[in-house]
C-alpha positions in Angstrom: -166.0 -164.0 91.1 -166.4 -164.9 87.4 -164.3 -164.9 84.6 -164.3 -162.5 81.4 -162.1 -162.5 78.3 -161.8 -159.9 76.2 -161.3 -159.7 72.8 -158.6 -157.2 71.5 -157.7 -156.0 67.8 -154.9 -153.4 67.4 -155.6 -152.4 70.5 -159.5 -151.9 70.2 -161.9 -153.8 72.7 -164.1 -156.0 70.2 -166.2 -157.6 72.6 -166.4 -159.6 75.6 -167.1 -163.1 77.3 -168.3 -162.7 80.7 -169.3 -165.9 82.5 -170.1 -167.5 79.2 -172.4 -164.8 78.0 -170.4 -162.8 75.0 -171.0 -159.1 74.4 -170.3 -157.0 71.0 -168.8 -153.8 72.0 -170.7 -150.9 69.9 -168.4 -147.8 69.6 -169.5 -144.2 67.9 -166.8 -143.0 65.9 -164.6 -141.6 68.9 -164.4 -144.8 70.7 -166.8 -144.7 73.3 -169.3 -147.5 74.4 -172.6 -146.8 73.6 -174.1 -150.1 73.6 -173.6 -153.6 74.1 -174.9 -156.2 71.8 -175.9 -160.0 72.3 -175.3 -162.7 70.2 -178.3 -161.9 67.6 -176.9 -158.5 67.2 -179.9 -157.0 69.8 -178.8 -154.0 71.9 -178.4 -155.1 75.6 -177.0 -152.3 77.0 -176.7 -148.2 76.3 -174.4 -145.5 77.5 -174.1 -142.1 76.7 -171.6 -139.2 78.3 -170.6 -135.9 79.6 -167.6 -135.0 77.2 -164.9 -136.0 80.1 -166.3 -139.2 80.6 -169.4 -139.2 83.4 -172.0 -141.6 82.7 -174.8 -139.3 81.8 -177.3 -142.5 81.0 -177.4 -146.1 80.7 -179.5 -148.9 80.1 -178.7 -152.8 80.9 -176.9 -154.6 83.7 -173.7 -155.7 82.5 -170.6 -155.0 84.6 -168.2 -153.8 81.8 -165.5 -151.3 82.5 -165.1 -150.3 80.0 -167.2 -147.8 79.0 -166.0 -143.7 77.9 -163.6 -144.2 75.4 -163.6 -148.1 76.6 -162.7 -149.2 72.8 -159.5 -147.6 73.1 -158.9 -149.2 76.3 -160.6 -146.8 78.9 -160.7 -148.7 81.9 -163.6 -147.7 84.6 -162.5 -147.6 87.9 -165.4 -145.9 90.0 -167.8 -143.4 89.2 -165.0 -140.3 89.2 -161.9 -142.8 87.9 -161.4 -144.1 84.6 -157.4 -145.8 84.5 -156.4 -145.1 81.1 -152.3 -147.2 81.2 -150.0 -144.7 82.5 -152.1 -141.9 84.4 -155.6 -142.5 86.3 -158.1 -139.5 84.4 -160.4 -137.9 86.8 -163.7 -137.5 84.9 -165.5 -135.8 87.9 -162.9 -133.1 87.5 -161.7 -133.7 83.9 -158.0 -133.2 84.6 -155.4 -135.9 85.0 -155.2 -137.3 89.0 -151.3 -137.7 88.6 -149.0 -135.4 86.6 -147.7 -136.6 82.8 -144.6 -139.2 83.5 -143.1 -138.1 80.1 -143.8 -134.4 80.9 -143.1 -132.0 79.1 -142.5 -133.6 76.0 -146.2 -134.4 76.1 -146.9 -131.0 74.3 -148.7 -129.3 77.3 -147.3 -127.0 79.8 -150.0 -128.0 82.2 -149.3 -131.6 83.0 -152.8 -132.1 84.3 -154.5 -130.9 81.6 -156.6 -133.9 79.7 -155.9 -133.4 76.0 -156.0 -129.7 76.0 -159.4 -129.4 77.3 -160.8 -130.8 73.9 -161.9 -133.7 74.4 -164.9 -133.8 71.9 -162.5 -134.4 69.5 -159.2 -135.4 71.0 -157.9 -138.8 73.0 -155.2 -139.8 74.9 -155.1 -144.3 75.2 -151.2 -143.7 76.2 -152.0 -141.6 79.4 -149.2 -139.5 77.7 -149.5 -137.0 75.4 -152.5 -134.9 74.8 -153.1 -134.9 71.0 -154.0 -137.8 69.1 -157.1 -138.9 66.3 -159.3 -141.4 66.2 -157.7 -144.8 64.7 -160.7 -144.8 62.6 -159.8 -141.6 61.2 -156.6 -142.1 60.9 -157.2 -145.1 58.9 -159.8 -143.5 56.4 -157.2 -141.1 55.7 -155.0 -144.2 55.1 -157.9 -145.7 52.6 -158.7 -142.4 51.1 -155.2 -141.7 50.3 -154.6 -145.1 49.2 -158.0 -144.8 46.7 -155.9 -141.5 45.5 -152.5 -143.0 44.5 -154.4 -145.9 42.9 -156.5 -143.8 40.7 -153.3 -141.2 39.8 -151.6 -145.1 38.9 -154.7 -145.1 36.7 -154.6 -141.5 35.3 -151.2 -142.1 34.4 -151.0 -145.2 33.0 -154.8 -144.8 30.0 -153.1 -142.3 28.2 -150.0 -143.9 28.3 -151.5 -147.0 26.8 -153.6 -145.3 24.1 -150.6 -143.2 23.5 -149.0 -147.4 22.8 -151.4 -148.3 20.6 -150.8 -145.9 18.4 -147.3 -146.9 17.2 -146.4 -149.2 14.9 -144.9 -153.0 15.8 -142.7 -153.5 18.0 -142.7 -150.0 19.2 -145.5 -150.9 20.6 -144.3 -153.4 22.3 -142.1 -152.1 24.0 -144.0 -149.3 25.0 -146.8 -151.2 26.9 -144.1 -153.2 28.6 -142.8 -149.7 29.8 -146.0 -148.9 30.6 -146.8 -151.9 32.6 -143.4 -151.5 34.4 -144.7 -147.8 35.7 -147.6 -149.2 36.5 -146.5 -151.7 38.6 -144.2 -149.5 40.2 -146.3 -146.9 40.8 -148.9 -149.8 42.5 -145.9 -150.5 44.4 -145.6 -147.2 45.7 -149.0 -147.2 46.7 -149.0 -150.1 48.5 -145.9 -149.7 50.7 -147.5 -145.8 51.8 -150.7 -147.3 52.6 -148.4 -149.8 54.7 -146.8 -147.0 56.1 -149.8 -145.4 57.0 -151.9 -148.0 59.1 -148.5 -149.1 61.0 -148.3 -145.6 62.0 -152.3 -145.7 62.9 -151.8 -149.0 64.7 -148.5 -147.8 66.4 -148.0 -146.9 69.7 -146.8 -143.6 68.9 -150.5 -142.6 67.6 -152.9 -141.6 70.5 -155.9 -142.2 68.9 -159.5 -143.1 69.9 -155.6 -146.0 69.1 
């Protein structure tokens, strides 16, 4: 039997190293395998999916596992069985193959039910609860929001400094040290919620395409 390392960010599969021969892992924006590349970036290997995780098509040899959702860590077991940490998903039958160990809190009354039958759109990495984003998403929003504190930073502080100029010495001054002070403050502020933010998207607690 060979070996193969895999490379793992934040809980994303990157890519692997089977036998010597490395593959890059190429997700589409839920998480899902849909190609392999080679070490000059050429597509070995395709995949594409019925929505609970049955190999509709593929193209190329290599052995990964990881292939519906395998980004996020979904692990292929056999044709029907994909182990995804705490549960085993059933992707013949799309339901879970064991009932959810946290159960109820999960948020479903049926604890067989894989993310409330939506899973076009939702994931589950945990094996625990049924609603969850894409990390991706999760961390645009983080950028996006990020981009918006920084430009409301900005808004605030241009008219505060023209307003500056326009006193007299050492008003002045002192007003452009002010304003400096609430612009580093408010930078501050920015920086520790986009902190905030992508922990929470890196986090355990996030089921995510995680």
């Amino acid at each position: 039997m060979g070996t193969v390392c895999y490379t793992v960010v934040n809980g994303e599969v990157l890519s692997e190293n089977r036998d010597g021969v490395e593959r890059d892992y190429l997700p589409d924006t839920q998480g899902n395998t849909i190609g392999l590349l080679d070490n000059t970036q050429t597509i070995t290997d395709t995949f594409s999916y019925y929505p609970y995780g049955e190999v509709v098509s593929r193209t190329g040899t290599t052995a990964t596992p990881f292939q519906f959702l395998g980004t996020l860590g979904y692990y292929r077991d056999s044709a029907s069985r994909t182990y995804v940490r705490a549960r085993t998903l059933n992707t013949a039958q799309g339901r879970w193959m064991t009932q959810d160990p946290i159960g109820f809190k999960g948020g479903d009354v049926n604890l067989y039910r894989y993310v409330a039958n939506r899973p076009t759109v939702l994931t589950d990495p945990s094996g625990h609860l049924f609603f969850g984003i894409s990390k991706r998403v999760c961390l645009t929003v983080c950028n996006v929001v990020f981009g918006a504190c920084i430009g409301a930073c900005a808004f605030i502080y241009g008219p505060a400094v023209m307003g500056c100029f326009a006193l007299l010495p050492p008003a002045n001054i002192f007003c452009l040290i002010i304003a400096l002070g609430i612009l580093g403050i408010c930078l501050a502020l920015c920086v520790s919620l986009y902190q905030v933010c992508s922990n929470y998207c890196n986090g355990d607690d996030l089921n995510t395409w995680n």
